[in-house]
C-alpha positions as CSV (number, residue, x, y, z in Angstrom):
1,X,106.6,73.5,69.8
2,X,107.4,77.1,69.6
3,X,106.1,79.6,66.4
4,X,105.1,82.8,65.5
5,X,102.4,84.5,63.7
6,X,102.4,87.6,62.2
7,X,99.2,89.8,61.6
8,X,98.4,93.6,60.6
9,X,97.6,95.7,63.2
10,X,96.1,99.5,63.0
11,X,93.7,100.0,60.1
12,X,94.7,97.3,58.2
13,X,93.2,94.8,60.9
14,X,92.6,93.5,64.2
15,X,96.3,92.5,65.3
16,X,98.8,93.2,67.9
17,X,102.3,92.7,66.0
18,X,103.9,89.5,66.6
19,X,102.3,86.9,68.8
20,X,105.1,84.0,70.0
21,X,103.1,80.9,70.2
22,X,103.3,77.4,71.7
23,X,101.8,73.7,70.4
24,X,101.1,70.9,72.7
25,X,101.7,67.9,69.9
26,X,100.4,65.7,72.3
27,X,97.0,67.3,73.1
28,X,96.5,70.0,70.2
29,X,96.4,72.5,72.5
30,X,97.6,76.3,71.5
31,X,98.6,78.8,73.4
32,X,99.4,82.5,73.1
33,X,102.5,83.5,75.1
34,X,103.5,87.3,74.0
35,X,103.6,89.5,71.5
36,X,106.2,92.3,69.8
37,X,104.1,95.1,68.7
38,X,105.3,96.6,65.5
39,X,103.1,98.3,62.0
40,X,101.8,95.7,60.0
41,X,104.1,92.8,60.4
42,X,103.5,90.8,56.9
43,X,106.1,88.1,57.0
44,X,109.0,86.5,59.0
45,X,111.8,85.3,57.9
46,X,114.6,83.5,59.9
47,X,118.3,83.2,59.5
48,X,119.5,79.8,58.6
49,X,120.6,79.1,62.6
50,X,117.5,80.8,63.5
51,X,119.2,83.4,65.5
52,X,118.0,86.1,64.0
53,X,114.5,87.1,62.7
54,X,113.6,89.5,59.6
55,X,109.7,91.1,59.3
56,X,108.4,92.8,57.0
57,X,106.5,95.9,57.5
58,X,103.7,96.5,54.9
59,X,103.5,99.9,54.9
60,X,103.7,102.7,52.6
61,X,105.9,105.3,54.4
62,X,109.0,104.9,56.5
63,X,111.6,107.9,57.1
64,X,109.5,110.1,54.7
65,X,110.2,107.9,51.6
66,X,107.3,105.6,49.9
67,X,108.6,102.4,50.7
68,X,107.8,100.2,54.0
69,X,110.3,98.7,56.3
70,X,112.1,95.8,58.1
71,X,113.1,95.1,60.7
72,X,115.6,92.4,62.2
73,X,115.2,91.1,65.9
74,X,117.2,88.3,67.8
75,X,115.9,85.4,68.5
76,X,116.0,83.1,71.7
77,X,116.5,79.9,70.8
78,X,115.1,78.3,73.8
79,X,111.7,80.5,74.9
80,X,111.7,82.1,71.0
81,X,111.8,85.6,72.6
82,X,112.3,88.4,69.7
83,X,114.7,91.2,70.7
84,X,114.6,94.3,68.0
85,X,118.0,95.4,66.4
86,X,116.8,97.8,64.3
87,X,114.6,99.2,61.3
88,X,115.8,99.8,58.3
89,X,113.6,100.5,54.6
90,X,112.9,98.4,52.5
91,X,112.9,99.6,49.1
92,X,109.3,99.9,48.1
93,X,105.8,100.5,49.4
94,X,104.0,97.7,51.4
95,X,106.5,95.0,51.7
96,X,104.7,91.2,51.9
97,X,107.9,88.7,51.4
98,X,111.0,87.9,52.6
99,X,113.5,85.6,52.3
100,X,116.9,85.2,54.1
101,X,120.1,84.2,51.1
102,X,121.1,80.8,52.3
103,X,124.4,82.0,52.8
104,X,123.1,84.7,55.4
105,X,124.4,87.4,54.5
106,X,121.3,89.0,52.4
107,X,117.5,89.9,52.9
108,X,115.6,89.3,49.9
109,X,112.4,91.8,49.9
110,X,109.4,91.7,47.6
111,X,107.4,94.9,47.9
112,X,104.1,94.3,46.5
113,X,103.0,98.1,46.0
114,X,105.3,98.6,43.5
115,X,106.6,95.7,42.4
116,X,110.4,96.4,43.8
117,X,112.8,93.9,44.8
118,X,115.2,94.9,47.4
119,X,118.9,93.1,48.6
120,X,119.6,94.3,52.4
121,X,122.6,93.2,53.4
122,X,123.2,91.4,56.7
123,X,125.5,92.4,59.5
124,X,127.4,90.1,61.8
125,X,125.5,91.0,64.1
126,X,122.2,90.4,62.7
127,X,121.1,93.9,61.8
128,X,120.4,95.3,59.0
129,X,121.9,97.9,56.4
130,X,120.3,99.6,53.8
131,X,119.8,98.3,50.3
132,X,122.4,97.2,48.1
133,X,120.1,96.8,45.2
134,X,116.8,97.7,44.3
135,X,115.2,96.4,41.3
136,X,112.2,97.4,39.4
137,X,111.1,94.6,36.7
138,X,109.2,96.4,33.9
139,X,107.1,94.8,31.6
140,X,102.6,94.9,30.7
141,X,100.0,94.1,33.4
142,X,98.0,91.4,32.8
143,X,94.6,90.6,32.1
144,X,92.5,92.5,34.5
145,X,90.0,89.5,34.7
146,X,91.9,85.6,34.4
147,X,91.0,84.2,31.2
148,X,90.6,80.6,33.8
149,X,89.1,81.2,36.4
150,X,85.7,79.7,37.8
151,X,82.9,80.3,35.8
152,X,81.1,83.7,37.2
153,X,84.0,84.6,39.0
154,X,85.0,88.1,40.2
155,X,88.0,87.5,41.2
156,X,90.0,90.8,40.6
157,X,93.0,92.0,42.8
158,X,96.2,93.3,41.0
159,X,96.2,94.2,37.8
160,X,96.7,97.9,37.8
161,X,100.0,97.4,37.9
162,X,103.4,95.9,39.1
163,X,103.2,93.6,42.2
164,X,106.0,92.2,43.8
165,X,104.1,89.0,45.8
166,X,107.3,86.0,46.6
167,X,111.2,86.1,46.4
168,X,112.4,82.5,47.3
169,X,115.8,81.3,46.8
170,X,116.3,78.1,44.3
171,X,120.0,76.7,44.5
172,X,122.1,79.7,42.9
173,X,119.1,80.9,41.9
174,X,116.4,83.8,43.7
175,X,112.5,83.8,41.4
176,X,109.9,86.2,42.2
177,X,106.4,86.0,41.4
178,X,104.6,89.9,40.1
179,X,101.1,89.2,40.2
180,X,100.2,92.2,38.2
181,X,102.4,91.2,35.0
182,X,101.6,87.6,35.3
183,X,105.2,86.7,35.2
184,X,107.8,84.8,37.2
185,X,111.6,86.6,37.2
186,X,114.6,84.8,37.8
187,X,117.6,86.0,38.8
188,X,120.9,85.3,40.4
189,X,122.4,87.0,43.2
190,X,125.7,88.6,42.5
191,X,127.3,90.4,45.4
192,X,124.6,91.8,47.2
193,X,123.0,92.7,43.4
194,X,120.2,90.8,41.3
195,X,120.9,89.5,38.0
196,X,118.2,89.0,35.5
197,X,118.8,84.6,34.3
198,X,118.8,84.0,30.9
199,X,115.4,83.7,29.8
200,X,114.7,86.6,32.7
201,X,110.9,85.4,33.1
202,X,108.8,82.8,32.6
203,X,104.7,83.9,32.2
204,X,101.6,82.6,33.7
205,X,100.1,79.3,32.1
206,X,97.0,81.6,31.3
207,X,96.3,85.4,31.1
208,X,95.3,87.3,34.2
209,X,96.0,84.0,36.7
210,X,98.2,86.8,39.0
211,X,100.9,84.3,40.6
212,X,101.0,84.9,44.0
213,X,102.9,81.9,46.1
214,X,105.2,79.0,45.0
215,X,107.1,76.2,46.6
216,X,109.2,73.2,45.3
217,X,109.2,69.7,45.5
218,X,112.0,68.5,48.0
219,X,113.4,66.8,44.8
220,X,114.4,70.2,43.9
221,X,113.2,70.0,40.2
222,X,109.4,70.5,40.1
223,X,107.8,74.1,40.5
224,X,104.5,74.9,42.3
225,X,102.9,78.1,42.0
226,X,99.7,79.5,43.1
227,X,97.3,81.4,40.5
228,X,95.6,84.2,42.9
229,X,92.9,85.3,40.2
230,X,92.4,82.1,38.4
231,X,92.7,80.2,41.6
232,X,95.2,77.4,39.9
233,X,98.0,75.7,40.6
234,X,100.6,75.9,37.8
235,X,103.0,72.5,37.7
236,X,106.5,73.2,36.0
237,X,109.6,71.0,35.4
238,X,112.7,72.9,37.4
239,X,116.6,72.8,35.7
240,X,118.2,73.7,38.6
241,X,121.5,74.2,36.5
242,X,120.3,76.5,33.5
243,X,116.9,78.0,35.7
244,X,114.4,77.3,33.3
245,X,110.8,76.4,33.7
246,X,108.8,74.4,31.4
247,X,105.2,74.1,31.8
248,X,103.4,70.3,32.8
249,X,100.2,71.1,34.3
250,X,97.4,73.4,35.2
251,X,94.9,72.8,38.0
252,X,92.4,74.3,39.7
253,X,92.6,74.6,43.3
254,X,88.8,74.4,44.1
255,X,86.6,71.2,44.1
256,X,84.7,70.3,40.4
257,X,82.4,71.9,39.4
258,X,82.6,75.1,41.7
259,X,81.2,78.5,40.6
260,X,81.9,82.0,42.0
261,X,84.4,83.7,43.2
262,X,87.3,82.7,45.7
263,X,91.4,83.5,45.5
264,X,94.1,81.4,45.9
265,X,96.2,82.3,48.6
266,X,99.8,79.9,50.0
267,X,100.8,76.6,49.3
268,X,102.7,74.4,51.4
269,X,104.4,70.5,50.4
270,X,104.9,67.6,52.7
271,X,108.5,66.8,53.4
272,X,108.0,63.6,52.1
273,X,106.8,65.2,48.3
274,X,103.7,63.3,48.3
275,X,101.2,65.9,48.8
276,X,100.8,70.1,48.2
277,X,98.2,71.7,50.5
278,X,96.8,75.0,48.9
279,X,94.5,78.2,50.8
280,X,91.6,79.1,49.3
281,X,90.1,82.7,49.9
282,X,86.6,83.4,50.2
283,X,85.7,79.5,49.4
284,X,87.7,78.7,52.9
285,X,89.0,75.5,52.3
286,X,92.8,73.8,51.9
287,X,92.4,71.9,48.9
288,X,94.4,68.7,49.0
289,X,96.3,67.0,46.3
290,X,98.6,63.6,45.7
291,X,101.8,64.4,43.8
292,X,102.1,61.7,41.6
293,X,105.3,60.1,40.6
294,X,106.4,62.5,37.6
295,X,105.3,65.8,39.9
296,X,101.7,66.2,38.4
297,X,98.7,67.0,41.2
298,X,96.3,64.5,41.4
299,X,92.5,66.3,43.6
300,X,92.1,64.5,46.6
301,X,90.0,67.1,48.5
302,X,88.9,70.2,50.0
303,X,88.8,71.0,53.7
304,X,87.2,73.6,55.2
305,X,89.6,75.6,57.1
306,X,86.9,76.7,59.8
307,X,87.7,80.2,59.4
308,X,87.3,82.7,57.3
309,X,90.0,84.0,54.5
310,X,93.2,81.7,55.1
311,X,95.6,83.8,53.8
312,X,97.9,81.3,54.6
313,X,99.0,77.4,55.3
314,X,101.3,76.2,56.4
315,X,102.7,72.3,57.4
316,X,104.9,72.1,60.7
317,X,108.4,71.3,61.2
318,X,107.4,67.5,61.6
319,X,104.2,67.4,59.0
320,X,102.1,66.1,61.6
321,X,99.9,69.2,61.8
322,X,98.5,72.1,59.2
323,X,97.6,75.8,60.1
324,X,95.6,77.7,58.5
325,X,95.9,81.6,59.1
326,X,92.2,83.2,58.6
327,X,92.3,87.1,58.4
328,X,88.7,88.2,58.3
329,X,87.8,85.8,61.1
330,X,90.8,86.2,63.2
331,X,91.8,83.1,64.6
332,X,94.4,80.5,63.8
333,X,93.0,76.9,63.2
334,X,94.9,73.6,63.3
335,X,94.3,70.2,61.5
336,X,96.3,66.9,62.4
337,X,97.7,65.5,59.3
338,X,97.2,61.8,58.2
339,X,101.2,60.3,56.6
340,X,99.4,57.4,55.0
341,X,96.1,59.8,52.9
342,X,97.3,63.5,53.3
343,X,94.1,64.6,54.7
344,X,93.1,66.6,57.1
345,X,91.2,66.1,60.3
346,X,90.1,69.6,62.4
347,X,91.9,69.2,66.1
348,X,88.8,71.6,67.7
349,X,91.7,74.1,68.2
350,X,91.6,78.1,67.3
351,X,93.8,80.4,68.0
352,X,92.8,83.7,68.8
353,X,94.9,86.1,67.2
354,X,93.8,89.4,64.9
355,X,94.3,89.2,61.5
356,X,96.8,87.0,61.2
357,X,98.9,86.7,57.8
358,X,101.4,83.7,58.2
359,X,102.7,81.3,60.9
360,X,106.5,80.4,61.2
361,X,108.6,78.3,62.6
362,X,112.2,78.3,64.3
363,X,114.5,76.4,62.3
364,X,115.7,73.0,63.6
């Protein structure tokens, strides 16, 4: 099995670019096989075919403009090569997120150091052009401290102003999580231009919680989103026809009675809906849930992700195996995934890799 990680490189950390990776699902084993250098690679985002590729660079200069970049590459389907196309900006400084439009014709970009969401459009081809939209939600920061967080926590990141974290697609729908206004936007895409959705946001369960991630059930019609500060999980009924959220649950991601501080990082839901894997920063951990029948999380456990900082987890293509991406410790651990319990047992496996920020995978 073939996948990638990306991880920042230069003064931001340890990391070479892109690093195309392979998993023996018989033994566990990993294996590095090459790499595409490139400035801070944050995310990478595949076209629906998976013939094309889309990464983020988190920087905050490109052309002599504050904004970052992306860049789109071609992808081998059968060794998972990437080929670069070209570079183009993205909008805003420090790009962290993107998402390819299902119809494949639009790059959705979150730029988290100024909280700008960017449309590039798609070539046939697979390049990309510069943006047709840019769009700069305004509204209060939050809470500099989260009202719900651990008792003693310290937990502080980014509140001092707008931060563009996640732009996912939902059916007709695109939602974006700013962790520094404590709000989730909604919007519709409207040849190659975000609309605001009627109501345009929904907030945070609690003040200062600073969304960061979010996933769905595969029913389509149950939320999950990550609290970075308050490290919570917020549980919301989905109308996939009018786009509104309503509130069912908040949870915390660490185990009972823990005290301190630690941040919340990706989330990640077993094909199958019956249980949401969550990162935990500074604790270094997964914390594992049961989704119960009506979408509520039920604790299960916390495993540690043998690393340190997992800024992000992620389930294979099959949902046999976890990964866990730990930054500050620079290695890539893998966990074999039990179908019947959803836990986690360690394989022994690391993957060397600096600083590494997310693992993806080619598209069936």
């Amino acid at each position: 099995m073939l996948f990638h990680v990306c991880s920042y490189t230069g003064a931001s950390g340890n990391g070479e670019g892109i690093t195309l990776a392979r998993l023996d699902p018989d033994s566990g084993r990993l294996e590095a096989l090459s790499s595409v250098a490139g400035p801070n690679p944050a995310w990478l985002a595949f076209a629906p075919d998976g013939r094309h590729a889309y990464a983020v660079n988190e920087i905050d200069e490109f052309e002599g403009a504050a904004q970052g970049a992306c860049t789109a590459y071609r992808v081998d389907r059968d060794s998972g090569a990437l080929t670069a196309l070209n570079t183009v900006g993205s909008g805003g400084a420090g790009p962290c997120h993107a998402s390819v439009h299902p119809g494949g014709r639009h790059l959705l970009v979150a730029n988290y150091g100024g909280g700008q969401l960017a449309v590039l459009p798609i070539a046939a081809d697979g390049s990309l052009g510069a943006a047709t939209d840019i769009q700069a939600p305004a509204g209060p920061v939050g809470a500099d401290k989260a009202e719900a967080g651990p008792p003693g926590s310290f937990a502080i990141s980014g509140h001092d102003g707008s931060h563009a974290h996640i732009i996912e697609t939902a059916g007709r729908f695109v939602l974006s999580t700013d962790l520094g206004q404590d709000r989730v936007y909604v919007w519709t895409l409207d040849e190659g231009a975000l609309r605001p959705a009627d109501p345009p946001f929904f907030p945070t369960a609690s003040a200062g919680a600073g969304p960061r991630h979010l996933a769905f059930h595969p029913n389509g019609r149950v939320l999950y989103t990550t609290y970075e500060e308050a490290s919570q999980l917020a549980v919301h009924d989905w109308d996939p026809a009018t786009g509104r959220a309503t509130l069912k649950q908040q949870v915390g991601s660490l185990p009972p009675g823990f005290a301190g501080s630690s941040f919340a990082s990706a989330l990640a839901v077993s094909r199958d809906g019956r249980f949401l894997y969550s990162g935990n920063r500074l604790h270094n951990s997964v914390a594992i849930f049961a989704i119960e029948p009506g979408g509520t999380l039920r604790w299960l456990d916390a495993e540690w992700t043998r690393g340190d900082y997992p800024n992000h987890v992620a389930l294979d293509p099959t949902g046999r195996f976890l990964f866990a991406c730990n930054r500050r410790s620079d290695n890539v651990t893998l966990f074999r995934v039990d179908a019947d319990s959803g836990r986690l047992a360690f394989t022994g496996r690391y993957l060397p890799i600096g600083s590494p920020n997310m693992v993806a995978f080619l598209p069936g």
